[in-house]
Each structure stands twice: as structure tokens, then as C-alpha cells.
C-alpha positions as CSV (number, residue, x, y, z in Angstrom):
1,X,0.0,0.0,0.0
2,X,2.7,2.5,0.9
3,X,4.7,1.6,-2.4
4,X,1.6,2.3,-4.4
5,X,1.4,6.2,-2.6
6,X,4.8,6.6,-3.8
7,X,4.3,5.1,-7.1
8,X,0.8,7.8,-7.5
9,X,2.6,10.7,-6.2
10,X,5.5,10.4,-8.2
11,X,2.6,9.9,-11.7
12,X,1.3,13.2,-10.6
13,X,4.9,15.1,-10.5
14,X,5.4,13.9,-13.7
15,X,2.6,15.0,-15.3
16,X,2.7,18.5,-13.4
17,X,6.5,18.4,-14.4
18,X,6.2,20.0,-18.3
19,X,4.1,23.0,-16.6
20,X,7.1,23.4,-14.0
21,X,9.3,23.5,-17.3
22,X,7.0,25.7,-19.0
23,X,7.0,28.0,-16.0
24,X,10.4,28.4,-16.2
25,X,12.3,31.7,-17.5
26,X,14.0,31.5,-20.7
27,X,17.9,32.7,-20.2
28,X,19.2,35.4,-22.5
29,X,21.8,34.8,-25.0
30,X,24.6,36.4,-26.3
31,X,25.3,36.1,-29.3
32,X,28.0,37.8,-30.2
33,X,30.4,40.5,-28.3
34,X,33.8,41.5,-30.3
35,X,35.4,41.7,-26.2
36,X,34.1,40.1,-22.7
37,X,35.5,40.5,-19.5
38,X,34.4,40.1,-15.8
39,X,35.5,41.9,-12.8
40,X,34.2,41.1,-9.6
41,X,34.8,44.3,-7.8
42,X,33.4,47.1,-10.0
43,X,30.5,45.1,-11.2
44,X,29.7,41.8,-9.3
45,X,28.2,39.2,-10.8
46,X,28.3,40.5,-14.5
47,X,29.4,40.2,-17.7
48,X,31.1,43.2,-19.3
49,X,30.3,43.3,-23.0
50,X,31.3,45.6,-25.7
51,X,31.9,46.1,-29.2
52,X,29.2,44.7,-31.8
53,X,26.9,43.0,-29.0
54,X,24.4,41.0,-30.1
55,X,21.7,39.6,-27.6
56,X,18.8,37.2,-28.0
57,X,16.2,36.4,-25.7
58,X,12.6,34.6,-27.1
59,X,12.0,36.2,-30.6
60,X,13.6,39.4,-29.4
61,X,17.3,40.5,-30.9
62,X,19.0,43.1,-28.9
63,X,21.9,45.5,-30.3
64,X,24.4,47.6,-28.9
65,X,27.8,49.2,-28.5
66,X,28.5,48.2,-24.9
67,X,26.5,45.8,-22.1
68,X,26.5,44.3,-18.6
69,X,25.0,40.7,-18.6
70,X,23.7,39.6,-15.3
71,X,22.8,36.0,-16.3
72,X,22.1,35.4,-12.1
73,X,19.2,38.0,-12.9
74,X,18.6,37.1,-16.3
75,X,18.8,40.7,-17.1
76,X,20.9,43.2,-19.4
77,X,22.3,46.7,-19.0
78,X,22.7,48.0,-22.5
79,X,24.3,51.5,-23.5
80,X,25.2,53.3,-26.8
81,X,23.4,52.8,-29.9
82,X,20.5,50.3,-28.6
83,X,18.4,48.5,-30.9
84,X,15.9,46.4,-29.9
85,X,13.9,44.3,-32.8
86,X,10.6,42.0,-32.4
87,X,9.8,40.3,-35.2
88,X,9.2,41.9,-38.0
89,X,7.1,44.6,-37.1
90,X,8.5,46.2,-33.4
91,X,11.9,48.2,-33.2
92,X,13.0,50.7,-30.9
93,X,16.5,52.4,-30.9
94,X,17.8,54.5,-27.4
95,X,20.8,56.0,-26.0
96,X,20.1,53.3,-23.0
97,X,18.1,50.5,-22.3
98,X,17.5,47.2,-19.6
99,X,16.0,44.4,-20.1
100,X,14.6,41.4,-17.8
101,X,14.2,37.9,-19.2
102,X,12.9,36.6,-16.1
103,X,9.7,39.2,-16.4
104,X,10.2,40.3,-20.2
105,X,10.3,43.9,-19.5
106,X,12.2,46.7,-21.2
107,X,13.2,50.3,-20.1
108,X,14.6,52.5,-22.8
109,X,15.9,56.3,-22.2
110,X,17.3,58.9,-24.3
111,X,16.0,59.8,-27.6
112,X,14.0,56.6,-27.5
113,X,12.5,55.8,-31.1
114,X,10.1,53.1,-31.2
115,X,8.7,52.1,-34.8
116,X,6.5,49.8,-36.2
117,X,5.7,49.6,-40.4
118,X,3.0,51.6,-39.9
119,X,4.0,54.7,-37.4
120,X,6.8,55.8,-35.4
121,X,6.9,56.7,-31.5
122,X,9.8,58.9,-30.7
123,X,10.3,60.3,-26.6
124,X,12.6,60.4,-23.5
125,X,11.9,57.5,-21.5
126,X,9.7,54.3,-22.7
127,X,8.7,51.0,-20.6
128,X,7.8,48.3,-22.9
129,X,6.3,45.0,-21.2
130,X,6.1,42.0,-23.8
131,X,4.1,39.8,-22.1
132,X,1.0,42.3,-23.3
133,X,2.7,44.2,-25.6
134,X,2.1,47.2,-24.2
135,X,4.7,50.7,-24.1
136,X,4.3,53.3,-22.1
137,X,6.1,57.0,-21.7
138,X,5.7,59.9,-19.3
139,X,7.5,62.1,-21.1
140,X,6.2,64.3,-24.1
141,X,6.1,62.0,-27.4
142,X,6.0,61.8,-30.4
143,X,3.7,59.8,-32.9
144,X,3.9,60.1,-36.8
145,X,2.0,58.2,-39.4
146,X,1.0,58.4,-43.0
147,X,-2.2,61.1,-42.1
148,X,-1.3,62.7,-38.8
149,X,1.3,63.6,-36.2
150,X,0.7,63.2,-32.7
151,X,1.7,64.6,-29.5
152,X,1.2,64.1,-26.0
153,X,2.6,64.6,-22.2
154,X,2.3,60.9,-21.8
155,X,0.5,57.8,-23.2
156,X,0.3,53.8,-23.5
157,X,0.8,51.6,-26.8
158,X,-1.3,48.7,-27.1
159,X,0.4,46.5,-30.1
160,X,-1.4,44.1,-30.7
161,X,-4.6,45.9,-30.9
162,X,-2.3,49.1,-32.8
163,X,-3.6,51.1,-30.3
164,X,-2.5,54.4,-28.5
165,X,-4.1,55.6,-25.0
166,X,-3.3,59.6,-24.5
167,X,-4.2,60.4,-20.8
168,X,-2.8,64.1,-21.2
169,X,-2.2,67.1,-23.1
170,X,-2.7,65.2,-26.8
171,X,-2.7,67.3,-30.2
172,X,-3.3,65.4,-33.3
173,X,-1.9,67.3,-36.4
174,X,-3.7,66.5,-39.6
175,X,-2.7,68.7,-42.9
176,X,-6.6,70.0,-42.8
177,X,-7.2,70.2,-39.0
178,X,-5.8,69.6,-35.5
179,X,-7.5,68.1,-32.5
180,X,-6.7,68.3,-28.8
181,X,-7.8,66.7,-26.2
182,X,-6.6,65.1,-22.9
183,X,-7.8,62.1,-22.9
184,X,-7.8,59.9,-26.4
185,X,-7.6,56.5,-28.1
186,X,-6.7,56.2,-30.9
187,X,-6.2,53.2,-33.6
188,X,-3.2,53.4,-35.6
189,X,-4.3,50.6,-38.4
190,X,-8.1,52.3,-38.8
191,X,-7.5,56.1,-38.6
192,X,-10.0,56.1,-35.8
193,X,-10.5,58.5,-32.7
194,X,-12.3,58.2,-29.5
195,X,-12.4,61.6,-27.4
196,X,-13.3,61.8,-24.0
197,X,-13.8,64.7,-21.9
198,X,-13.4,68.3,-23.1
199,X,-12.1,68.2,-27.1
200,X,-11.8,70.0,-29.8
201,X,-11.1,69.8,-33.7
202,X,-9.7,73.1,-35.4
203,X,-9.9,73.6,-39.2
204,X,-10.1,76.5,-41.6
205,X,-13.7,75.6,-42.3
206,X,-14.8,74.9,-38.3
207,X,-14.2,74.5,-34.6
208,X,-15.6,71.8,-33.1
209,X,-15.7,71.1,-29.6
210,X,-17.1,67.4,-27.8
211,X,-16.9,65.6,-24.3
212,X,-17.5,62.4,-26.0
213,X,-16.1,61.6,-29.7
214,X,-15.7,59.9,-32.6
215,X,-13.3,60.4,-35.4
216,X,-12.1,58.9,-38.4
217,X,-9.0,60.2,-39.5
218,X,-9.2,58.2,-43.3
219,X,-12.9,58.6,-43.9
220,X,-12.7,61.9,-42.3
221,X,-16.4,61.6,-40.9
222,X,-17.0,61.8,-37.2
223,X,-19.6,61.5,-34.9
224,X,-19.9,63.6,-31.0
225,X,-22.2,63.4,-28.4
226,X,-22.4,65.3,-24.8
227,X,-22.4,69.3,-25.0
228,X,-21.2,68.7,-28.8
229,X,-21.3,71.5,-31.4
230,X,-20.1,72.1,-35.0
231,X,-19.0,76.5,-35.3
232,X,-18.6,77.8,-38.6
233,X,-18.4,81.5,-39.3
234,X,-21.9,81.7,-40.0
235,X,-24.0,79.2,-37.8
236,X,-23.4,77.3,-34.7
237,X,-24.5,73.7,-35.1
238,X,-25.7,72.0,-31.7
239,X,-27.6,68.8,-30.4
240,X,-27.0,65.7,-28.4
241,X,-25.5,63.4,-31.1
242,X,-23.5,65.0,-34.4
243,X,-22.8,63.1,-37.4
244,X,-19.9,65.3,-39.7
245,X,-18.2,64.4,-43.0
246,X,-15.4,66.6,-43.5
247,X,-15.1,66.0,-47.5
248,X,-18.7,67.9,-48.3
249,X,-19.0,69.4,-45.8
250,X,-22.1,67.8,-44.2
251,X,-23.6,67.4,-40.5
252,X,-26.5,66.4,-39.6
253,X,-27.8,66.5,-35.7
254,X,-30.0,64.5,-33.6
255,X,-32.1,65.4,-30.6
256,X,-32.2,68.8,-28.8
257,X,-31.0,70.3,-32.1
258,X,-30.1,74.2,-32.2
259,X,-28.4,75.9,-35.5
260,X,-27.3,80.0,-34.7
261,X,-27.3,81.8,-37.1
262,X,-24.9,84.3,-36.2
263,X,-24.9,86.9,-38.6
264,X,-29.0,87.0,-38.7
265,X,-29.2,86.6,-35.0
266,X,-32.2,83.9,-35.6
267,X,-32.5,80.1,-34.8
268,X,-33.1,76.8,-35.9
269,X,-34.5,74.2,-33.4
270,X,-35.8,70.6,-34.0
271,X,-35.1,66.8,-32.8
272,X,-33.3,66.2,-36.5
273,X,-31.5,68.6,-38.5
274,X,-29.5,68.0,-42.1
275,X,-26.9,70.3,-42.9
276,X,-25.4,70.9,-46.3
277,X,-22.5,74.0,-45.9
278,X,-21.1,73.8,-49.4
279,X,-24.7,74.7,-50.6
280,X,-25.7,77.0,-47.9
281,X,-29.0,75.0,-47.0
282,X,-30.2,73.0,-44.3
283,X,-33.2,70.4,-43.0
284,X,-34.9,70.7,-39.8
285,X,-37.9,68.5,-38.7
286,X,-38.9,66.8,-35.5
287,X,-40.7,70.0,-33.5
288,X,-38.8,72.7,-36.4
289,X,-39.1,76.1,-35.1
290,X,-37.5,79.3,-37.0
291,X,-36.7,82.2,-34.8
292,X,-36.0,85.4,-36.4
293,X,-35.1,88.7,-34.6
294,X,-37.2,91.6,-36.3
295,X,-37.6,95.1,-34.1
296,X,-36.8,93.3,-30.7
297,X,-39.1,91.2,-31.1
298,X,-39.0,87.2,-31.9
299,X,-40.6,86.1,-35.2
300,X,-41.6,81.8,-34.9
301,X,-42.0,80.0,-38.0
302,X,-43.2,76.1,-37.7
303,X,-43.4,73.5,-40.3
304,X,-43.6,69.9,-40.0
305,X,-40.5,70.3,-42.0
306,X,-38.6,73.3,-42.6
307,X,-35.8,74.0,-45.5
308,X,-33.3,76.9,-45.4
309,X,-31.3,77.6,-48.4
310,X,-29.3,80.6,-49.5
311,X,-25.9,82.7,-48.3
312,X,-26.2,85.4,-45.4
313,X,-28.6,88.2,-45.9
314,X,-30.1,85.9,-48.6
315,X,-31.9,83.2,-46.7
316,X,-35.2,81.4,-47.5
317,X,-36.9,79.8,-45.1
318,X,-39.8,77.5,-46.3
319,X,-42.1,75.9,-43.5
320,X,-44.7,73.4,-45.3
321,X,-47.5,70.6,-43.9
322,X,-49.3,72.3,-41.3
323,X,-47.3,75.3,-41.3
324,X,-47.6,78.0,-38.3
325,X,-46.5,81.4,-37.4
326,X,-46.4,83.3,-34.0
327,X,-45.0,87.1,-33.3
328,X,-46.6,88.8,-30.0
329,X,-48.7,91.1,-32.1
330,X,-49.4,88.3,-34.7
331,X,-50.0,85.0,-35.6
332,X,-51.2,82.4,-38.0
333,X,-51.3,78.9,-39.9
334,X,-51.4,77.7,-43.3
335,X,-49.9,74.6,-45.5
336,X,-46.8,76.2,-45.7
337,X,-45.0,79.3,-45.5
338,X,-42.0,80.8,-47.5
339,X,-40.0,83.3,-46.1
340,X,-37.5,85.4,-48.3
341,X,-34.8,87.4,-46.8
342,X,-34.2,89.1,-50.3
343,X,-37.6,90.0,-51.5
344,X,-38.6,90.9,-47.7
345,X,-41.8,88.9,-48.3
346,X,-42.7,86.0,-45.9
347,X,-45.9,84.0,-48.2
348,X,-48.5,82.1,-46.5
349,X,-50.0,79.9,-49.3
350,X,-53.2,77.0,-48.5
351,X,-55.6,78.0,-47.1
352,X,-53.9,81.1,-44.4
353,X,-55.3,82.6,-41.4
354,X,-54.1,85.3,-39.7
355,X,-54.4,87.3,-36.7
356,X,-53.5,90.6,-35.8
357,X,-54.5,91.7,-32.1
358,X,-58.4,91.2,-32.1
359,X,-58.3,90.9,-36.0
360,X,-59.0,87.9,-38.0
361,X,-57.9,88.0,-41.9
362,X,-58.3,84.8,-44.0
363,X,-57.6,84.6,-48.2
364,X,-55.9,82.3,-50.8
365,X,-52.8,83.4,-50.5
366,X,-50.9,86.2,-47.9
367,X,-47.7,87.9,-48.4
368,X,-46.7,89.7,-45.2
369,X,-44.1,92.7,-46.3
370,X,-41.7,93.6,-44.7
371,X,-39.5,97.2,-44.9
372,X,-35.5,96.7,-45.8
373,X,-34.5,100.1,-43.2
374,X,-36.6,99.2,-40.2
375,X,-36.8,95.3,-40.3
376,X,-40.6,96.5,-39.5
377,X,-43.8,94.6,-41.2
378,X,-44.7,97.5,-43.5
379,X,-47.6,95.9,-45.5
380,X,-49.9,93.3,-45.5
381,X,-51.6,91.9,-49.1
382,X,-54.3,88.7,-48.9
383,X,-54.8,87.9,-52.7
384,X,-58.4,85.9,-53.1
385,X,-61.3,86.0,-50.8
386,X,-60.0,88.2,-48.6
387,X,-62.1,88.2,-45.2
388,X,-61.2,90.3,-42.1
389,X,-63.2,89.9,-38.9
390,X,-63.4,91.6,-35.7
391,X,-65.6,91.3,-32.7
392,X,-67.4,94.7,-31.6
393,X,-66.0,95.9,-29.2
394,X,-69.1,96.2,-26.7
395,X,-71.5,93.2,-28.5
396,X,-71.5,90.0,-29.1
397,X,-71.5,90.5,-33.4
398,X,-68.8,91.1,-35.3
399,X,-67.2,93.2,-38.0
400,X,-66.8,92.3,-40.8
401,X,-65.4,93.1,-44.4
402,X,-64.6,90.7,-47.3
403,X,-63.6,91.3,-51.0
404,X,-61.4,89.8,-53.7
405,X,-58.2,91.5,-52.4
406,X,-56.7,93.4,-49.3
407,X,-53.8,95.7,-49.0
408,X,-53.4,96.6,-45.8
409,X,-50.6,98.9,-44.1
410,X,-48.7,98.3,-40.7
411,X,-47.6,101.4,-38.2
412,X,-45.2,99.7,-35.4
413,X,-46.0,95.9,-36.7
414,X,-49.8,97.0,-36.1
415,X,-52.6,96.9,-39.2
416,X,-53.6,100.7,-39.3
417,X,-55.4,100.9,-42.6
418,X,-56.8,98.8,-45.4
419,X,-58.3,98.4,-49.1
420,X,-60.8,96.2,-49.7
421,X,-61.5,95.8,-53.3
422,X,-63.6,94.3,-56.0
423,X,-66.8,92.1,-55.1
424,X,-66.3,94.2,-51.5
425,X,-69.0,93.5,-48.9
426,X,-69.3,94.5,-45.2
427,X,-71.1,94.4,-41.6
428,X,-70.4,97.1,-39.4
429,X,-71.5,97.7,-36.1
430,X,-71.8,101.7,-35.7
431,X,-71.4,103.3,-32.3
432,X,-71.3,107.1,-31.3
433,X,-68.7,108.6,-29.3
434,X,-70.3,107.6,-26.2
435,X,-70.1,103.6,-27.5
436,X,-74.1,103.4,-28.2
437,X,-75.0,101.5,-31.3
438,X,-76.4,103.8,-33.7
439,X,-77.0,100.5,-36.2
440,X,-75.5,97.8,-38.4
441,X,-74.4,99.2,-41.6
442,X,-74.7,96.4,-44.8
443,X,-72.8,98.0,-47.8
444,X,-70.9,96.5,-51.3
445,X,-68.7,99.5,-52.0
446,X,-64.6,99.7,-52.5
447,X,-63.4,100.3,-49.1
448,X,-60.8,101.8,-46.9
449,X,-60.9,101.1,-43.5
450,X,-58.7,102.8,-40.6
451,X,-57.8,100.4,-37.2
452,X,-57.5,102.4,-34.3
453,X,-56.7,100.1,-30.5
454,X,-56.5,97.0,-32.9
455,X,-60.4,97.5,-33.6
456,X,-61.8,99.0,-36.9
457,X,-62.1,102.5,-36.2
458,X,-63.5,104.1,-39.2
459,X,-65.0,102.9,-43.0
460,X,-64.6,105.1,-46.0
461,X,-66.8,103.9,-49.0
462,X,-66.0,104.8,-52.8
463,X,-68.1,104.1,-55.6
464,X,-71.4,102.7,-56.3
465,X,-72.7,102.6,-52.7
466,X,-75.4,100.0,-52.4
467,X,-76.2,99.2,-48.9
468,X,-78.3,100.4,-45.9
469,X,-77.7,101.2,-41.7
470,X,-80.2,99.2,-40.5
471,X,-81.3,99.5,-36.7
472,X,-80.4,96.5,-34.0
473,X,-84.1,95.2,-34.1
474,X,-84.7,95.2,-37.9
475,X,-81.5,93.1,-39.2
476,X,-82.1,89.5,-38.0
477,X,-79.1,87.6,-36.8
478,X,-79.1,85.2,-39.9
479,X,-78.3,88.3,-42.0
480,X,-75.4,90.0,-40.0
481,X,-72.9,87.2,-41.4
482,X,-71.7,87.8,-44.5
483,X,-71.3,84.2,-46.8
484,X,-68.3,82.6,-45.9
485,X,-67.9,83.4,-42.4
486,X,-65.8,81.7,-40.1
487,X,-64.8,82.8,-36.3
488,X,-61.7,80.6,-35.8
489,X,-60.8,81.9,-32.4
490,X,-60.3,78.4,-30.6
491,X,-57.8,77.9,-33.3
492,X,-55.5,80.9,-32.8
493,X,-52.1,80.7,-31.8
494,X,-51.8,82.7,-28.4
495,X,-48.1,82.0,-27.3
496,X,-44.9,80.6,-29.1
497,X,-45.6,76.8,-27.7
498,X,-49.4,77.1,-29.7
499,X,-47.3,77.0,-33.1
500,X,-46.4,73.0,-32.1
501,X,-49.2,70.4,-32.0
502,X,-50.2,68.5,-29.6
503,X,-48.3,65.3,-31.0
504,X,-45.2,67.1,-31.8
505,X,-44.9,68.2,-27.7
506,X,-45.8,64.9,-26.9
507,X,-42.5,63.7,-28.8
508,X,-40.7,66.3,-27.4
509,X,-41.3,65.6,-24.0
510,X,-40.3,61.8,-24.5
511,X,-37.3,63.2,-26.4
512,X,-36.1,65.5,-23.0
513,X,-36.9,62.5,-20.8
514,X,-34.7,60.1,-22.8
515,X,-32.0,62.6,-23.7
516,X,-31.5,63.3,-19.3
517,X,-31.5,59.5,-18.7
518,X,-28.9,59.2,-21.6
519,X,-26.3,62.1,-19.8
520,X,-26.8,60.6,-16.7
521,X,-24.5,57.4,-18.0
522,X,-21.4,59.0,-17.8
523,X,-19.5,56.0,-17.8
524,X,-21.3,54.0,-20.9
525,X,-19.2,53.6,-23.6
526,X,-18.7,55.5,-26.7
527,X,-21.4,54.0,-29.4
528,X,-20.4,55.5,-32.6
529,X,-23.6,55.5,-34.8
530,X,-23.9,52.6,-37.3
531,X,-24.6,55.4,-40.3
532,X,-21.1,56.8,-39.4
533,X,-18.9,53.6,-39.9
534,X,-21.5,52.6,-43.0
535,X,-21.6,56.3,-44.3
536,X,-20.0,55.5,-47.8
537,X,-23.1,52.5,-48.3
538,X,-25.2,55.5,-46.9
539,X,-24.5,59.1,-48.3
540,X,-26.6,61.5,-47.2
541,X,-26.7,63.3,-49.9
542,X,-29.1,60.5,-51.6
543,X,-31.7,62.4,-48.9
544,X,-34.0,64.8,-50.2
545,X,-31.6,67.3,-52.5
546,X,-31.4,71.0,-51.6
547,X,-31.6,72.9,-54.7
């Protein structure tokens, strides 16, 4: 029994024995030294080698001018001319350099040069550990490839992966922009980028600035989220995720979306937004709003979609399906609206409403007009059953005048006068200065009518007067509506969040929820968008085409 213990235990050692061997260091080699020599006293336990040394340790060859060999340690002093070589595809030259076989470590100093065939790492002082294949420096370096140069205070090189970690102070140089950043990956083999933290890319064309990045350096698209934005000289591009293609100059943004337009003062906001530079146009849906500055006061144009095209000073803005406008002394709807910074003419086309204070104006077609000096609303046209009504003031009828056209003229963005002409018709409730009713005048003349406190203050009739004042009691309540007459109050747009509908705020509401849950992940990784790395398969410019 106690024979067959010794006989098991001595099976086991030798089948743990080849993991014991395995275990075991491999010794370093020299290979070749033109001189050797020992001396005990200056340096115990060490081989002095110079002249031609060559040194060899598992798939890595070691050259030099002069070395100390400590085969007890397994380790090498090297000095003058170092050149270490793995494989075919690591080398690194140094002034100095040691290196442990037992650990397979490396530690290189002065004007350390590390290359590989596709970049090349040059610093002060570099640790290189082979068992992961990782380099690391603390000292400003160095890295140059075919596209870009890059420099940092310190940083970590992965191999295997071709992969550099910048922790601090990095500025990639790229012949059409350079980014900075101080904290960086960035893949040597694919071009590509990933910032973290406060970044920033600077070009000729833009400035754009990230806390969370992508980047492709070959493709030159990218793709930015967290307090991301996109600054040309003329807009400011912002939103929670940003999709850019440097070679045509296209972004597009997603979520919380807000384009400045900083030569116009006005803005662009939406949930998705398109952006084409090179032909001075952009696409905004998703809750599109247009903001526009005009006599300190805010001017809100809303489409389901909304297209702006032309340079500065010649914009156009066209708002269509379901279109609405909003101004504090004035708003309306239509099917869609187009707004002209060079004719000074903002068209409401499809069936248009408008209001203006207590006044109601309906028509074909609208043109608002405004006046090149003041950047006031100067006139007012409504082409096609033109119909303006207007409560009385102390009643419950309503004023009202309708024709074929209206031209109507604006004092301080308010309607102080207007023609009504051709097939003109009109009920109006007459009071004397002391606000009785004197009766309901029923005309069809051409008429001019005068607006005093937002109200219709006075009627002027020219030519071929056929109508009558007809007291309260005689004019039944069936005949003090002219045909046609519609009062849309319930429908007007009160206040600049009226121009959305009710399932476009809906959306936006979910949008802001989900966007806050999103930045509160500040550790998730970076997801780069699946139309960035696929944008060649998917160019946006096979979207609707700006003209």
C-alpha cells in the first residue's frame, strides 16, 4: 500500500513536471560581443560586454555598442546605440536601455524611437512589457503616421490591438485640422479616434468642440455626443448626437437640435437637423421652429418640416404641412410658408389665417411685407377672398369686411389701414362717441378702413354705394354674417408653444426625458452610430436634394 502512494505521487509530479518547465524563464543569449570580460569588484556578478553585442532572448534580438550581462538575474544593461527588434514589425532604438528575461520587460531612455511599419513613436523614456505588448512613456512624445502627427505629455501603446491611449495634453496634427484633447484612443491601423472629456477639432472651415467623440481620421467623418457642437463663421450647429463628413461638408444633428445663425441673429431648433455648408442649405424636422429677430421682437416660424437655403442676408426659409407662425402682435397657420430674406416677403400659401391683435384675416394666398430700413412689417396683401373679422368691441356681433383683395398697411408691426377691393361687402356695427349703437351698416362698395386700438375704427366707402344702416331690431341675426364666415378663435395661436401640435410636444417631451437618462450614464461607452462607420453605403446626400 505504501509503495503504491509513492508510485501515485511520483505519476502526478510527472505529469505537473512540463508545466514546471514551462514555467520556467527563458535565459538570455549572447550572441556575439567583439570583447568580454568580468571583474568582480566594479561590477559583481556581470558580464562586461562591448563592441558589436548582439543579444537574444525569445523572438527578441538586442543591439548595442557596450552591455553588462547579469545571467544570475537574467537581465541586461545596455548602452550606446540600442536597438531592440521584435519580429518583423516592433523596433525601438535609445541612447540606453535594460531588459529582464525573467519578467520580459524593457526600459529604454534617451531619444528613445520606437517604430513599427505603420508609425513611429519617438520620446525620452519608454517601458515596454512583452508579455502584453504594451509601451508606455511619461514624457512628451511623439507619434507620426502616414495622415497625422501626434503629441502628447504621456501615453500607452497597445500592439497588438495598434492602439494608442493619450491620458494628457494630446494634439493630433492632420494637414486639414488639428485636434486636442486630454484624454484619447486612438487606432493606428483604422484612422480612428475616440475623445473623452473636453475636445476639440480646429480647421479652416470649423471649430468643433465634444466631451464624447468619434473620429475617423481616413474617412474623415466623425460622430460627437455630450455638450457637442459644430462653429462655422456663420451658424453654430448643436444637439446631443452630431454626425460630420469633412469631405462635403455635411452634418447632420440628432435630438435637442439648435443651429445659430450668427450673422441674422435667428435660430433653428428641431429633434433632427441635415446640414449641407457647401450649398448653404439645411433640413430641420422633429418640433422645427425658425426664430427670427425683427424690431426686438421674436418672429416663430413652424413647419412639420422646414428648409433653409441661400448665403447670409439671402436666406429662405420654407415651412410646409401644417405650417404656423407666431409674433406677440401676430400670428397664424397655413400649409406652408415661404419666407424670403431678399424680397422681404414671408408668403403664407393653403388655405392662411391670420391674426393681428383682435383681428381675424383669412384669403388664398398672404404675403406679409416687410421694410428693408426698419426690419418692420410694412404691408400686409391677402390675394383671393379676402375676409377680415373683428368682434365689436361692446356686443357680441362682429365686424366684418370681405372682397377679392386686401392691402393693408402696418404702423409699429400693427394693421392701421386697409383696401378692400372688387366684389367688396361688409357688416359694421356703428357706435357714437359715447359707445351706443347707432346700427349695423350692410354696404358693397370699395373700401378703406382705418384700425384704431387693434379694432376698426372708421369705414370710407367709394363708388357705387349700395347698402343700408339698419337698426339692432330690424337686421335679423341670420343676415349679419356675410357668406363665408368663419370665427376661428379656438384655433389661434396665443403664445410661441401654440405654433407646435399637440403630438409634436408629446414627442418632445419623451425626447427630453430620454435625452436626461442618456447624460446621466457618464461611464457607458462610446457607441459611434452605425450610419457613421457605414456612411460610404449611406451618403446622405441620396436624402431629399437641396436645390
Amino acid at each position: 500500500m505504501k509503495n503504491a502512494t509513492y508510485l501515485l505521487v511520483f505519476f502526478f509530479l510527472l505529469l505537473g513536471l512540463p508545466a514546471i518547465l514551462a514555467q520556467e524563464p527563458k535565459k538570455i543569449i549572447i550572441e556575439h560581443s567583439d570583447f568580454g570580460d568580468v571583474n568582480q569588484i566594479e561590477i559583481p556578478d556581470a558580464f562586461l560586454l562591448t563592441g558589436n553585442v548582439r543579444i537574444i532572448h525569445d523572438g527578441v534580438r538586442m543591439f548595442c555598442n557596450k552591455a553588462y550581462y547579469f545571467q544570475n538575474e537574467n537581465y541586461v544593461k545596455a548602452f550606446g546605440d540600442v536597438r531592440m527588434i521584435q519580429g518583423d514589425t516592433l523596433f525601438m532604438n535609445s541612447k540606453y536601455a535594460e531588459y529582464s528575461g525573467n519578467v520580459k520587460q524593457a526600459y529604454a531612455t534617451g531619444n528613445v524611437v520606437m517604430r513599427s511599419p505603420e508609425m513611429t513613436l519617438t520620446t525620452d523614456t519608454l517601458n515596454f512589457d512583452r508579455n502584453t505588448q504594451q509601451a508606455s512613456y511619461n514624457t512628451y512624445g511623439t507619434i507620426t503616421n502616414k495622415d497625422n502627427v501626434l503629441k502628447s505629455k504621456s501615453g500607452k501603446y497597445y500592439a497588438n490591438e495598434k492602439k494608442f491611449q493619450f491620458l494628457t495634453a494630446v494634439t493630433i496634427t492632420n494637414p486639414k485640422y488639428v485636434v486636442k484633447s486630454n484624454h484619447l484612443d486612438y487606432y493606428n491601423n483604422s484612422g480612428h479616434s475616440y475623445l473623452f472629456g473636453p475636445s476639440t477639432i480646429t480647421s479652416k472651415e470649423n471649430f468643433i468642440y465634444t466631451e464624447k467623440g468619434f473620429y475617423d481620421s481616413k474617412k474623415n467623418i466623425g460622430h460627437f455626443l455630450r455638450k457637442s457642437y459644430i462653429k462655422y463663421k456663420d451658424r453654430l450647429i448643436e444637439g446631443d448626437s452630431l454626425f460630420y463628413n469633412r469631405n462635403n461638408e455635411f452634418a447632420s444633428a440628432t435630438n435637442n437640435v439648435k443651429i445659430t445663425d450668427t450673422i441674422n441673429k435667428g435660430i433653428i431648433k428641431g429633434h433632427y437637423a441635415e446640414v449641407f455648408k457647401k450649398k448653404d442649405s439645411m433640413f430641420v424636422t422633429k418640433r422645427a421652429v425658425a426664430i427670427n429677430l425683427v424690431d426686438k421682437d421674436s418672429v416663430y416660424i413652424h413647419g412639420k418640416k422646414l428648409l433653409i437655403t441661400g448665403k447670409p442676408n439671402e436666406r429662405i426659409i420654407r415651412a410646409y404641412n401644417n405650417a404656423r407662425i407666431y409674433k406677440t402682435d401676430m400670428s397664424g397657420k397655413c400649409d406652408s410658408i415661404h419666407s424670403s430674406q431678399i424680397t422681404n416677403i414671408t408668403q403664407l400659401v393653403g388655405k392662411p389665417i391670420l391674426w393681428n391683435f383682435e383681428n381675424q384675416m383669412t384669403g388664398d394666398v398672404m404675403h406679409l411685407v416687410g421694410n428693408d430700413n426698419t426690419q418692420k412689417l410694412d404691408s400686409l396683401k391677402v390675394l383671393n377672398n379676402a375676409f377680415i373679422i373683428s368682434k365689436d368691441s361692446l356686443g357680441t356681433g362682429f365686424n366684418q369686411v370681405k372682397g377679392l383683395n386686401l392691402y393693408g398697411k402696418f404702423r409699429d408691426n400693427k394693421l392701421y389701414e386697409a383696401d378692400i377691393i372688387k366684389n367688396t361687402e361688409v357688416i359694421y356695427f356703428m357706435r357714437n362717441d359715447a359707445k351706443e349703437l347707432i346700427g349695423i351698416n350692410k354696404n358693397v362698395s370699395k373700401i378703406n378702413l382705418t384700425l384704431e386700438g387693434n379694432q376698426i375704427d372708421s369705414m370710407t366707402f367709394f363708388t357705387n354705394v349700395d347698402g343700408d344702416i339698419y337698426p339692432e331690431k330690424d337686421l335679423p341675426e341670420n343676415a349679419r354674417k356675410l357668406r363665408g364666415f368663419i370665427w376661428r378663435e379656438d384655433e389661434r395661436i396665443k403664445t410661441k408653444d401654440d405654433i407646435f401640435p399637440p403630438e409634436e410636444n408629446e414627442m418632445n417631451d419623451k425626447i427630453i426625458k430620454e435625452s436626461k437618462a442618456e447624460l446621466a450614464k457618464e461611464n457607458v461607452p462610446m457607441k459611434v452610430r452605425k450610419e457613421t462607420l457605414d456612411y460610404d453605403k449611406n451618403n446622405p446626400t441620396d436624402k431629399p436634394v437641396v436645390k
